[in-house]
N, C-alpha and C positions, 0 to 999 in steps of 0.2 A: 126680454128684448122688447123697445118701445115698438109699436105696429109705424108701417111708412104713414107719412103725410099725404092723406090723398090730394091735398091741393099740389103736390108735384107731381107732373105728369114728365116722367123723361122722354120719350116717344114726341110731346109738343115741343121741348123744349131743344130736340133732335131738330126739330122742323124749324123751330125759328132761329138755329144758328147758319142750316141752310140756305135759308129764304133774306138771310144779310149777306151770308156770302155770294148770292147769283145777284143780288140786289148791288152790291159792291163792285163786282165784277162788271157788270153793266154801266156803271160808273168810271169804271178805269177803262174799257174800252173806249169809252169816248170822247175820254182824256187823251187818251192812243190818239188817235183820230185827229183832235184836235192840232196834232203838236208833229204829224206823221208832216215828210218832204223827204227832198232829194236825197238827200242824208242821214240813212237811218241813224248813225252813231250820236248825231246832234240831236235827232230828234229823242233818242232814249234821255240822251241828259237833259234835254228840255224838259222831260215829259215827269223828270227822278224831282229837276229842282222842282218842278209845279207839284209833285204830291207832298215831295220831303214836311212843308211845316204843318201839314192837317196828318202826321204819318203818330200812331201812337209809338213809345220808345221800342218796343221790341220790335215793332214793323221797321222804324225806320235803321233797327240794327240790321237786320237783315237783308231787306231792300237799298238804303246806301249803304254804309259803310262798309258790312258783308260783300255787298255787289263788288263797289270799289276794287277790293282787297282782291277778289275771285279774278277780277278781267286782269288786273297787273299779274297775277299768280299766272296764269291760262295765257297770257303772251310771251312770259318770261319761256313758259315748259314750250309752247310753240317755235320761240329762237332758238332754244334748244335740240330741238328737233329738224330745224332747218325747213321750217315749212313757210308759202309762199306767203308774200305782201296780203293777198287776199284772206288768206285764211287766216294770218296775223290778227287782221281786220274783224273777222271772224270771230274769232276766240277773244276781245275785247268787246266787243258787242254782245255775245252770249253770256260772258261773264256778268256786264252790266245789268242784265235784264233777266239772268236766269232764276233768282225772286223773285222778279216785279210781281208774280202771283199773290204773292206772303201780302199784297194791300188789300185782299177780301178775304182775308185770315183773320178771323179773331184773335186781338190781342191775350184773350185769357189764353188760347191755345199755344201762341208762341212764346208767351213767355212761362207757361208752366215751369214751373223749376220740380216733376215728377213723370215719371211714363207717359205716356199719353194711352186715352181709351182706344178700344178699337175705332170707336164712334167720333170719335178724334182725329185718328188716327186717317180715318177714310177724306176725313174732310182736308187736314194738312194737301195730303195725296194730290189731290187735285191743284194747287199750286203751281204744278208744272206744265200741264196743258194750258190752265189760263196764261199764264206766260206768254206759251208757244201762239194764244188767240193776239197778246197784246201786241210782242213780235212783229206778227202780221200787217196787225192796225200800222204800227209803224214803218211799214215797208221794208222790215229785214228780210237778207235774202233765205230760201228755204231750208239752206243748209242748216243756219243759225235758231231759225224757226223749231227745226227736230232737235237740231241741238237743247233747245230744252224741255223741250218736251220730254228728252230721252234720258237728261242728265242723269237721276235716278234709276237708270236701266244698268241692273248688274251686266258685266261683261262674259263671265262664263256660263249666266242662264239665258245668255239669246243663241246658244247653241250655235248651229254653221256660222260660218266666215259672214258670208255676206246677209245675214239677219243681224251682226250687231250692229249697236249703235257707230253714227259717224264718228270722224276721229275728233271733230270738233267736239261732240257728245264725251268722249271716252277721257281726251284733253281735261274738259270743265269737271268732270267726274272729282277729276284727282285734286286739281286744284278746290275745288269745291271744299273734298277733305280736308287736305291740310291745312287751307285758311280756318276751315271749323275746327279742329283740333286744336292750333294752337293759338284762339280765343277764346275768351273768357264767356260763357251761355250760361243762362239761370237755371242749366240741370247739369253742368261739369265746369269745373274752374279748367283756365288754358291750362296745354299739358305743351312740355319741352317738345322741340324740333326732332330732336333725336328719336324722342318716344314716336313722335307722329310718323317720319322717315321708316321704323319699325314695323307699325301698323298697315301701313301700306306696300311693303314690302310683305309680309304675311298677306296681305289680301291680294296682291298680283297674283293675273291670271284665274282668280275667280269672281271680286268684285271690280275690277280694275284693272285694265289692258296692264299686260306685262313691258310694254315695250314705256308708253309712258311714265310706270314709275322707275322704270330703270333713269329715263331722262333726268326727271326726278331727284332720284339719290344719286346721282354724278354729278347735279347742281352744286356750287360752291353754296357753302353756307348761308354767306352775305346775302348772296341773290336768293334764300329763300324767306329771308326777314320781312312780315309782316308787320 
């Protein structure tokens, strides 16, 4: 067995993918900032066209097109649900922006096409709260805010009723999935509607409010083509 290369030190090499991603972060917030008014929902898409052409390809899968695809999914499951103009509003806005973190994301990380390390793993993680920071910058309201903060928040590990995530949260959750299911990512080729419909239905009520994917799987097909 050859001995490691002492000139790798993974512990520094730990630090300098953190110290681009707060480096980054600080960048997109003030991009936020920049592009924030009356309108948050203008201001997100102001904020997507101004990163989209310095975005590398897997960032900008995730951050547009991903986005894209998640806010029509998360409006569609909301008229479904019969929920109000606002929170319509809501679940398009969250959707739009519940990536925008993935832009102080290393490219090697997103687009791994293999597991990710823990040390990866921890850093991905963090995507959700910068979000939840960029949000803010942009004036969305806080529902939307925790909404993604939370979107990653299993629904049967926040225990009581009123510790889980909002519905806005619970909504983006599902859509989330299914857009990710049935596209194509550099560690699973797309899988069929049906398979994804399946997956989610197995995971209601532990990962995934029960009540949403019932919504969900009572959607006509068409309406669920991404």
């Amino acid at each position: 067995m050859s001995a490691m290369n002492p000139d790798i030190n993974p512990d520094k090499s730990q630090e300098v993918m953190w110290q681009t991603v707060w480096s980054k972060t600080r960048g997109l917030l003030h991009q936020a900032a920049l592009c924030a008014g009356p309108d948050p929902e203008q201001a997100a898409c102001q904020l997507i066209d101004r990163l989209a052409p310095h975005l590398a390809p897997a960032q900008r899968e995730h951050v547009v097109e991903h986005g894209r695809l998640v806010a029509e999914a998360a409006e569609r499951i909301g008229r479904r649900l019969r929920l109000s103009a606002e929170r319509l509003a809501g679940l398009r806005l969250a959707g739009l922006l519940h990536d925008i973190g993935k832009c102080a994301m290393p490219e090697a990380i997103l687009a791994a096409a293999r597991p990710l390390t823990p040390d990866e793993r921890e850093i991905i993680d963090t995507h959700a709260a910068i979000g939840a920071a960029v949000a803010a910058r942009l004036g969305a309201p806080r529902a939307v805010q925790e909404a993604i903060r939370d979107h990653h928040t299993t629904y049967g590990d926040a225990g009581i009723t009123w510790a889980r995530p909002g519905v806005i949260a619970r909504i983006l959750a599902v859509a989330d999935a299914l857009v990710a299911m049935t596209s194509a990512r550099p560690y699973a080729p797309s899988r069929p509607t049906a398979e994804a419909m399946l997956e989610l239905r197995d995971a209601a009520g532990g990962q995934f409010d029960p009540i949403v994917v019932q919504a969900v799987v009572a959607m006509p097909p068409v309406t669920l083509a991404a």
